[in-house]
Backbone as JSON Lines, residues from 0, in Angstrom:
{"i":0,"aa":"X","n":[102.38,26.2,100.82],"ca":[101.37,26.4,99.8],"c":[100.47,27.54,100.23]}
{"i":1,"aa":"X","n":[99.78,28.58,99.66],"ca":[99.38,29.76,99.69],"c":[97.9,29.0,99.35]}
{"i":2,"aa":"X","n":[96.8,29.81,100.02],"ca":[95.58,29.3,100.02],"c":[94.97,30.02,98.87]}
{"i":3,"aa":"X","n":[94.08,29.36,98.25],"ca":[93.62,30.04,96.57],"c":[93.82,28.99,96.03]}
{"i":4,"aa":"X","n":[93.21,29.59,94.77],"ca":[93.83,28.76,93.3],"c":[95.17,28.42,93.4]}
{"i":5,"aa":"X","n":[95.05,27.05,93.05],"ca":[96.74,26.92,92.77],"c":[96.93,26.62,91.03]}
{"i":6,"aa":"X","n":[98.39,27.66,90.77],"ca":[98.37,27.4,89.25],"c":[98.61,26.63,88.24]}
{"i":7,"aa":"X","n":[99.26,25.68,88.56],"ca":[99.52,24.17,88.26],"c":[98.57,22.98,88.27]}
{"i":8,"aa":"X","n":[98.27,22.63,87.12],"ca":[96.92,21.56,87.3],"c":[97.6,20.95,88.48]}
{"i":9,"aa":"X","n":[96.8,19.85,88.44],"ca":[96.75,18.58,89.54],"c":[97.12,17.5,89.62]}
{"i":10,"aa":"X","n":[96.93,17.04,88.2],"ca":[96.75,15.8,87.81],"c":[97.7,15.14,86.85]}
{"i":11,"aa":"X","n":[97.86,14.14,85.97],"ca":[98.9,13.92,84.89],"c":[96.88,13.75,84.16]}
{"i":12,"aa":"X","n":[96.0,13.49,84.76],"ca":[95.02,13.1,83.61],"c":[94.04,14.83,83.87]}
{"i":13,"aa":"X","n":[94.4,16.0,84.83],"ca":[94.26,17.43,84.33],"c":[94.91,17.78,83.33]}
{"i":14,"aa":"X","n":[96.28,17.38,83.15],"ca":[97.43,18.33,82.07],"c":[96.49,17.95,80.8]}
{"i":15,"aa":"X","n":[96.55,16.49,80.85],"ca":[95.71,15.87,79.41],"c":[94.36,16.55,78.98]}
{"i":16,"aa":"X","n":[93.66,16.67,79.77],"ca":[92.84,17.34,79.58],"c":[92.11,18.68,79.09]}
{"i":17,"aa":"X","n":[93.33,19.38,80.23],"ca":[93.67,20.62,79.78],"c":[94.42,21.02,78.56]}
{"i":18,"aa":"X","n":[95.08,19.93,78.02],"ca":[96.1,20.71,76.88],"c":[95.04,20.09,75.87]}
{"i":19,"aa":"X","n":[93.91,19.23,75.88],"ca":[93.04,18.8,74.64],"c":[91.77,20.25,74.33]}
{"i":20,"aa":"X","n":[91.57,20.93,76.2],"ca":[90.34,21.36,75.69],"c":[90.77,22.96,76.0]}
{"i":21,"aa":"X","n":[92.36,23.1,76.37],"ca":[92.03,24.65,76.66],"c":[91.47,25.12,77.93]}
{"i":22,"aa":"X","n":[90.85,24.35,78.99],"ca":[89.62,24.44,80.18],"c":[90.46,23.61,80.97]}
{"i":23,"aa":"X","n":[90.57,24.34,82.12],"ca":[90.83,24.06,83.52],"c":[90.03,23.43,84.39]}
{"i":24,"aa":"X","n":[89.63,22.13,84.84],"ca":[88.23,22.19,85.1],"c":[89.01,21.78,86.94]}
{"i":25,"aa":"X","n":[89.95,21.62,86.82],"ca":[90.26,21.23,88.81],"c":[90.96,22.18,89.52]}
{"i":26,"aa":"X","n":[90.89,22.36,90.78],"ca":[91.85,23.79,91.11],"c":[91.94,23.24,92.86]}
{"i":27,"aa":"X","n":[93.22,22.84,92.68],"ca":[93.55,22.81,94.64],"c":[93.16,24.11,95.42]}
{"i":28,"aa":"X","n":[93.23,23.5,96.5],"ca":[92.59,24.39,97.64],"c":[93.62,23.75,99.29]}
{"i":29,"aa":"X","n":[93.87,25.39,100.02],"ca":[94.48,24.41,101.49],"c":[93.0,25.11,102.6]}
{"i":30,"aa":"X","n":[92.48,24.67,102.96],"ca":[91.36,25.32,104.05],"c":[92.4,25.59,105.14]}
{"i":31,"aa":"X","n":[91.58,26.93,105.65],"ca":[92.41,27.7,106.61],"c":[92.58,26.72,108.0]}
{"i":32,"aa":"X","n":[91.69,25.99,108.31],"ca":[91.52,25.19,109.63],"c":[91.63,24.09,109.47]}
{"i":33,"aa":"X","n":[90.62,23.24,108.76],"ca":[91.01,22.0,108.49],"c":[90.13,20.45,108.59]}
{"i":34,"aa":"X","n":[89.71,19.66,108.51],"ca":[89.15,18.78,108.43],"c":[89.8,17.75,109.74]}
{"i":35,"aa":"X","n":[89.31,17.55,110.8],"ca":[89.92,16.54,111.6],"c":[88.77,15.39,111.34]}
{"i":36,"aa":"X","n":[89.56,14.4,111.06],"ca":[88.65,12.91,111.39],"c":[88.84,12.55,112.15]}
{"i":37,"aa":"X","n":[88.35,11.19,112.53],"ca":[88.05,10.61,113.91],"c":[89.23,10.11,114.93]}
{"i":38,"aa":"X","n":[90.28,10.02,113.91],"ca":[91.56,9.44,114.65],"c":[92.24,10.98,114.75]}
{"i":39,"aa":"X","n":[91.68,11.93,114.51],"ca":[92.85,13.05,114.83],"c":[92.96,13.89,113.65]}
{"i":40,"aa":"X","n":[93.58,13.3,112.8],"ca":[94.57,13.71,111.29],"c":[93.73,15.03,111.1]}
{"i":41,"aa":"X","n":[94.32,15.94,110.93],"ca":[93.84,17.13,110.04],"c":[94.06,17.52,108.48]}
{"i":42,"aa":"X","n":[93.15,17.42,107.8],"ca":[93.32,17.33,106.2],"c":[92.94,18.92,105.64]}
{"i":43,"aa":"X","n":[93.99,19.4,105.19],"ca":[93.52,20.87,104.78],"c":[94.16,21.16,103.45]}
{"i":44,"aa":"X","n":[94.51,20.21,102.76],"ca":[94.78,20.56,101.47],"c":[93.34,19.65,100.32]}
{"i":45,"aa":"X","n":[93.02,19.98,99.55],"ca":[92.19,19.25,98.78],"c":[92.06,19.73,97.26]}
{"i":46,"aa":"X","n":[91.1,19.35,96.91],"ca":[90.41,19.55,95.26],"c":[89.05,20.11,94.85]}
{"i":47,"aa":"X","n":[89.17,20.85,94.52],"ca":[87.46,21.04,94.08],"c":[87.48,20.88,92.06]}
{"i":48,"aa":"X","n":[86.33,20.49,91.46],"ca":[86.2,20.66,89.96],"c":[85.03,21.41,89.68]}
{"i":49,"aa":"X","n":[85.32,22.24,88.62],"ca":[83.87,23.15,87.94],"c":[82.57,22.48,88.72]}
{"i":50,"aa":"X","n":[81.36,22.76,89.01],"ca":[80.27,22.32,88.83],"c":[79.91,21.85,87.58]}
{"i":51,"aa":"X","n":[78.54,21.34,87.27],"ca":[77.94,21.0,85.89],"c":[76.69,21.67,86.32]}
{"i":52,"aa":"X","n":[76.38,21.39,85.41],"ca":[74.88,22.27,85.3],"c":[73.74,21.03,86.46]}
{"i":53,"aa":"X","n":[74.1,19.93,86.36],"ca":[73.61,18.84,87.25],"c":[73.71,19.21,88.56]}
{"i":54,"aa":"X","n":[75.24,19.41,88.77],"ca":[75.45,19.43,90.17],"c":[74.79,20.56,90.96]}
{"i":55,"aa":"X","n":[73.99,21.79,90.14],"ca":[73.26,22.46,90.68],"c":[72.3,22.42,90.91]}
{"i":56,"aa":"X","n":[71.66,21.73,90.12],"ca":[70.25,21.15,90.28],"c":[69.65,19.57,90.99]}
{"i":57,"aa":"X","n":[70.72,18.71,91.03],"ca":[70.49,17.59,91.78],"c":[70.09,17.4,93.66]}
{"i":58,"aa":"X","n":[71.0,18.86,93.96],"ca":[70.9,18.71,95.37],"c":[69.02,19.37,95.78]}
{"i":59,"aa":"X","n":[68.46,20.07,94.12],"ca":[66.94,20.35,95.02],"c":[65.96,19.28,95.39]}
{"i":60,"aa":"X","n":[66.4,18.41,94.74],"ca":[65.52,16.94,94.72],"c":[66.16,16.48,95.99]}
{"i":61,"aa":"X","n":[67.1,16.92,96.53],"ca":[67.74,16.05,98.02],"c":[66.53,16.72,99.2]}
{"i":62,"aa":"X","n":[66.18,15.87,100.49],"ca":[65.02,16.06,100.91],"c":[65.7,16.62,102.37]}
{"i":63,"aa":"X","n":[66.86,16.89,102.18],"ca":[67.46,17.63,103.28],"c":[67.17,18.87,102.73]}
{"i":64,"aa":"X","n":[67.3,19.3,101.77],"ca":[67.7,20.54,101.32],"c":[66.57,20.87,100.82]}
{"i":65,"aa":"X","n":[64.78,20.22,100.64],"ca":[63.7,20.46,100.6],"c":[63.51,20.8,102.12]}
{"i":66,"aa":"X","n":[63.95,20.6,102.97],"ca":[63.41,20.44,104.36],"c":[63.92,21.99,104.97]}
{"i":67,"aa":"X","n":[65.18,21.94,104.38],"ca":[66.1,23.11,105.08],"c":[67.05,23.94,103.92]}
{"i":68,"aa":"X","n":[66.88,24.53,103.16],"ca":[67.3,25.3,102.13],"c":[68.67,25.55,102.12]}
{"i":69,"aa":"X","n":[69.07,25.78,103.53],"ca":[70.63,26.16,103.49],"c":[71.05,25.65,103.47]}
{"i":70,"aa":"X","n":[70.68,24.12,103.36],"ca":[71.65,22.39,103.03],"c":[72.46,22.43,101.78]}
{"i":71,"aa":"X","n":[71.58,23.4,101.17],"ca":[71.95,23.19,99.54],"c":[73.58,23.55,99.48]}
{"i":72,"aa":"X","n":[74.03,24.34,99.9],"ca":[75.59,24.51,99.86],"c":[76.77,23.3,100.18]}
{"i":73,"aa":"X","n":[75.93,22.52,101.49],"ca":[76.44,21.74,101.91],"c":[76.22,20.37,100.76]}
{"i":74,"aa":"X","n":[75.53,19.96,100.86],"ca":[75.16,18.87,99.48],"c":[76.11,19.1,97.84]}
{"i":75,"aa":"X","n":[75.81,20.76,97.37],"ca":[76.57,20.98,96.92],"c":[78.33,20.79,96.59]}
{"i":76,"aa":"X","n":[79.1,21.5,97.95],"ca":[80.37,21.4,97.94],"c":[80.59,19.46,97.54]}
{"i":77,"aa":"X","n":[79.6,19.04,98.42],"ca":[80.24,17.32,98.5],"c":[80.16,17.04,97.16]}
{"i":78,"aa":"X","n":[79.17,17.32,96.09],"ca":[79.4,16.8,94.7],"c":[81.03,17.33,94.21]}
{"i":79,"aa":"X","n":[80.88,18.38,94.23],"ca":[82.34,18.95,93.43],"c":[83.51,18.88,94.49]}
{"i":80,"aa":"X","n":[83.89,18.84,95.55],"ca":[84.98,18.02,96.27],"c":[85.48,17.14,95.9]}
{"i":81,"aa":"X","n":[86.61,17.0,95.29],"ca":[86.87,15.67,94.76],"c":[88.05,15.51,95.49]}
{"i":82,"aa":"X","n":[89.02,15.92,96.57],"ca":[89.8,15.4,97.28],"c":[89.8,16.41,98.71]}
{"i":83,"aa":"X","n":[90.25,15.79,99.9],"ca":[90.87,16.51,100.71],"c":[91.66,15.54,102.16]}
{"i":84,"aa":"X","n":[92.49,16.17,101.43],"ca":[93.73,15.41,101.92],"c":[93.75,13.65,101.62]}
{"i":85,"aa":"X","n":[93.97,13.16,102.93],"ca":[93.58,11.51,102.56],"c":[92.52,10.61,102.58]}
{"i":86,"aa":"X","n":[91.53,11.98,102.86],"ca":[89.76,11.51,103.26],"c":[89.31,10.69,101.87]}
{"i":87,"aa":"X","n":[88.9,9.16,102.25],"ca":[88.63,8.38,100.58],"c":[87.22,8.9,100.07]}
{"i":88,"aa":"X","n":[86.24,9.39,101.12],"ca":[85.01,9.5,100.26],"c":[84.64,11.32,100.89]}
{"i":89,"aa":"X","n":[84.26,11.99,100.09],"ca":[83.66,13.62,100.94],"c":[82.31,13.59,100.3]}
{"i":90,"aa":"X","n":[81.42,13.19,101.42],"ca":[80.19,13.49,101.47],"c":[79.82,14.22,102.19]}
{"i":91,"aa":"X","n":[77.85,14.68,102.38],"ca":[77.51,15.74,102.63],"c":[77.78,15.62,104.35]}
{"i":92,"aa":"X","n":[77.8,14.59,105.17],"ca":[78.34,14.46,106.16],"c":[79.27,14.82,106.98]}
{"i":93,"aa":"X","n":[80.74,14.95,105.99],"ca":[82.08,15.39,106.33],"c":[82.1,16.9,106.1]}
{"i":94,"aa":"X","n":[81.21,17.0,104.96],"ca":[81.06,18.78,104.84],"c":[80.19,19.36,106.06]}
{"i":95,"aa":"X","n":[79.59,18.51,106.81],"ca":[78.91,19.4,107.67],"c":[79.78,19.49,109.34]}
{"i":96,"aa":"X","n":[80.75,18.85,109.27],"ca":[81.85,18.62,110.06],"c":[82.74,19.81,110.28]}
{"i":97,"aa":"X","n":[82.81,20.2,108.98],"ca":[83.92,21.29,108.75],"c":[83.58,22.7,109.44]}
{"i":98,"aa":"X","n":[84.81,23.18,110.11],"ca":[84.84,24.35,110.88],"c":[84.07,25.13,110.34]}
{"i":99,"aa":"X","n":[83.34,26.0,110.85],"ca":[82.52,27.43,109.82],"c":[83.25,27.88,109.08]}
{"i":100,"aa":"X","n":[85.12,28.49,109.53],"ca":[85.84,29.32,108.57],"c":[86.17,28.47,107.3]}
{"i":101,"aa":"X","n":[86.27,27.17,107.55],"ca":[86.22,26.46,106.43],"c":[85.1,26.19,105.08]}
{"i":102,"aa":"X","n":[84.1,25.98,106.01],"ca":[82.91,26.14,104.97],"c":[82.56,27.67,104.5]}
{"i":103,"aa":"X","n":[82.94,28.75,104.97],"ca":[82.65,30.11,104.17],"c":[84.29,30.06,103.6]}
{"i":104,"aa":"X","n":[85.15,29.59,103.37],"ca":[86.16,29.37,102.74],"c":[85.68,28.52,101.36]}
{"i":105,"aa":"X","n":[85.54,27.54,101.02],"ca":[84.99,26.54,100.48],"c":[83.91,27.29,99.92]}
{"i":106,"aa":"X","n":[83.18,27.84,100.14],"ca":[81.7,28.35,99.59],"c":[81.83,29.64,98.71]}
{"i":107,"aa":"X","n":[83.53,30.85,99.35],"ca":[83.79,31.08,98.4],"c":[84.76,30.91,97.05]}
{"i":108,"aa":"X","n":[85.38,30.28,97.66],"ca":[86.28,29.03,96.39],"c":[85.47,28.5,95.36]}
{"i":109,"aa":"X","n":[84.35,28.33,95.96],"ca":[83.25,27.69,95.02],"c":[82.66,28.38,94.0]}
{"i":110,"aa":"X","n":[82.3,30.05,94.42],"ca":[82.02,30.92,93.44],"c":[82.92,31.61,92.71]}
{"i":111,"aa":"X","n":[84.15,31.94,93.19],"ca":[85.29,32.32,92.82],"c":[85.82,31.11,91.27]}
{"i":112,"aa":"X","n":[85.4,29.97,91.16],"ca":[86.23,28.78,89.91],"c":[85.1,28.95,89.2]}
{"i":113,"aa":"X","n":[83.82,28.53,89.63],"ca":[82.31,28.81,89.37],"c":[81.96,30.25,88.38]}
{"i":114,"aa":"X","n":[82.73,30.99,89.01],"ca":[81.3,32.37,88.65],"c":[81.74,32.8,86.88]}
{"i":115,"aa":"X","n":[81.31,33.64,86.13],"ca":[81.35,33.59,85.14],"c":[83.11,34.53,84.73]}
{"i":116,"aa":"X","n":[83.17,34.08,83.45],"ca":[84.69,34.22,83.31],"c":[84.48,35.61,82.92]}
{"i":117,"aa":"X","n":[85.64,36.32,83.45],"ca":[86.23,37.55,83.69],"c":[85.41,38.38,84.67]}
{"i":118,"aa":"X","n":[85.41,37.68,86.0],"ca":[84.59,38.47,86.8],"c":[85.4,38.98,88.12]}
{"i":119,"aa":"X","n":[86.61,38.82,87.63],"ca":[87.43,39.45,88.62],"c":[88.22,40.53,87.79]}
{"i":120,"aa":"X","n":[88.37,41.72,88.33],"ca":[89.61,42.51,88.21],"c":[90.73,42.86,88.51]}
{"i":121,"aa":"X","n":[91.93,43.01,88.08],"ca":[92.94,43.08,88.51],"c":[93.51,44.6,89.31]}
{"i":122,"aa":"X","n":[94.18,44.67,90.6],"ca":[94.06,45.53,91.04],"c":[95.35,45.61,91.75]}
{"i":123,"aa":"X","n":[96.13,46.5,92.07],"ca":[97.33,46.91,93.01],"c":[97.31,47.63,94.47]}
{"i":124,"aa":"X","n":[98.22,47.08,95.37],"ca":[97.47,47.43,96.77],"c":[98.36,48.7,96.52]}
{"i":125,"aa":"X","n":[97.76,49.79,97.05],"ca":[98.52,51.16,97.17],"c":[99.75,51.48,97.97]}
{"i":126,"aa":"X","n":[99.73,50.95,99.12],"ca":[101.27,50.59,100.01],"c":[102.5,49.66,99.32]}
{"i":127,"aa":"X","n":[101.72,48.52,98.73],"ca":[103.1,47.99,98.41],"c":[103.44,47.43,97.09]}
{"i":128,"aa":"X","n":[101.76,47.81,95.96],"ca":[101.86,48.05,94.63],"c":[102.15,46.24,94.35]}
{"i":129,"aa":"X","n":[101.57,45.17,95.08],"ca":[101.52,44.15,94.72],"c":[100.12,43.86,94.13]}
{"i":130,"aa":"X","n":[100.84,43.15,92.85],"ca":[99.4,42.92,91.95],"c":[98.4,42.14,92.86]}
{"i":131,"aa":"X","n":[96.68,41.82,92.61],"ca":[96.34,40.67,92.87],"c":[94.98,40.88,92.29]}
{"i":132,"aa":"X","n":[93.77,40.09,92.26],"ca":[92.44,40.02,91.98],"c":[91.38,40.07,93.11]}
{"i":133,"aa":"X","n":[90.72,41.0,92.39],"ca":[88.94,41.31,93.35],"c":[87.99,40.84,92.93]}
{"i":134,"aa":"X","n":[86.7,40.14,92.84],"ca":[85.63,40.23,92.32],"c":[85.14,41.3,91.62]}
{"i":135,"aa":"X","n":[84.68,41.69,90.79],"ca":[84.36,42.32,90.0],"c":[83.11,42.83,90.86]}
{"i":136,"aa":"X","n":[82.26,44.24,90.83],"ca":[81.41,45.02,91.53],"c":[80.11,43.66,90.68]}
{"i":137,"aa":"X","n":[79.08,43.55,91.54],"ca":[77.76,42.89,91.3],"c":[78.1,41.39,90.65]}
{"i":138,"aa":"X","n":[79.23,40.92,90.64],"ca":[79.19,39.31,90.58],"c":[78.8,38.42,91.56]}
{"i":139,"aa":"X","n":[78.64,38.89,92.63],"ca":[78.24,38.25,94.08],"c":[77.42,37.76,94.2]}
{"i":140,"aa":"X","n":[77.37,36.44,94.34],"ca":[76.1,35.38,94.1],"c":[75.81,34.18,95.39]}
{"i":141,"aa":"X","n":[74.87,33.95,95.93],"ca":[74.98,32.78,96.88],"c":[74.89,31.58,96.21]}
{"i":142,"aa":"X","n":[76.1,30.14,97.51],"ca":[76.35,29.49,96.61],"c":[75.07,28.61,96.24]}
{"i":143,"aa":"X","n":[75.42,27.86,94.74],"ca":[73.95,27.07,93.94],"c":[73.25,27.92,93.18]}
{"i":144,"aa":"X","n":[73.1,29.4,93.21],"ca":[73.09,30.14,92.34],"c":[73.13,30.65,91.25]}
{"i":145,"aa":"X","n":[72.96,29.86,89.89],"ca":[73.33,30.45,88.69],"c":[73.1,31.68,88.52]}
């Protein structure tokens, strides 16, 4: 599995969803390193879904993230995480666990499903003329950010 968006919903209750509203709202993810829990296991495949307009605003009322501002990412990811690997619950706990390359992985996955539609361009590498996508110049936002 190739790390990014993956193009295939997720779910049998994504397809449904998706074929009612047109909107993609879940998108797998493999983190480059990985999630080890306590017995070992390393979990590096998972789920993230759209934010809501809630999930951006709920973590300022969290008194971690009154205390220390840069929590907010972390609090964040744990709302919209909705799987990784066989971990049953991802809270702000397990997100603060995660390797650094993982969490600036994750943080930009987050703005990348997140940021506003058509904010990437399509572009060809000059050596080997394989298509792929860039961010678009001035979409660059930190995450929690509207």
């Amino acid at each position: 599995m190739s790390r990014g968006v993956v193009a295939e919903p997720f779910s049998d209750a994504q397809t449904t969803a998706e074929a009612h509203t047109g909107l993609r709202t879940e998108f797998s993810f493999e983190l480059p390193r990985g999630y080890v829990d306590s017995a070992g296991t390393v979990h590096r495949v998972g789920t993230m879904r759209l934010a809501t307009a809630r999930d951006e605003l709920s973590p300022l009322i969290d008194q971690r993230v009154r205390e220390n501002p840069a929590y907010l990412g972390v609090v964040l990811l744990s709302l919209v995480i909705t799987r990784l690997g066989t971990v049953p619950d991802v809270h702000a706990g397990l997100v603060e666990r995660l390797f650094a390359a993982d969490l600036a992985y994750l943080q930009d996955f987050y703005r990348r499903i997140n940021g506003p539609a058509g904010s990437e361009e399509a572009v060809a590498c000059p050596s080997c003329g394989a298509d792929f996508a860039l961010p678009a110049p001035g979409t660059g936002r930190r995450l929690g950010e509207s």
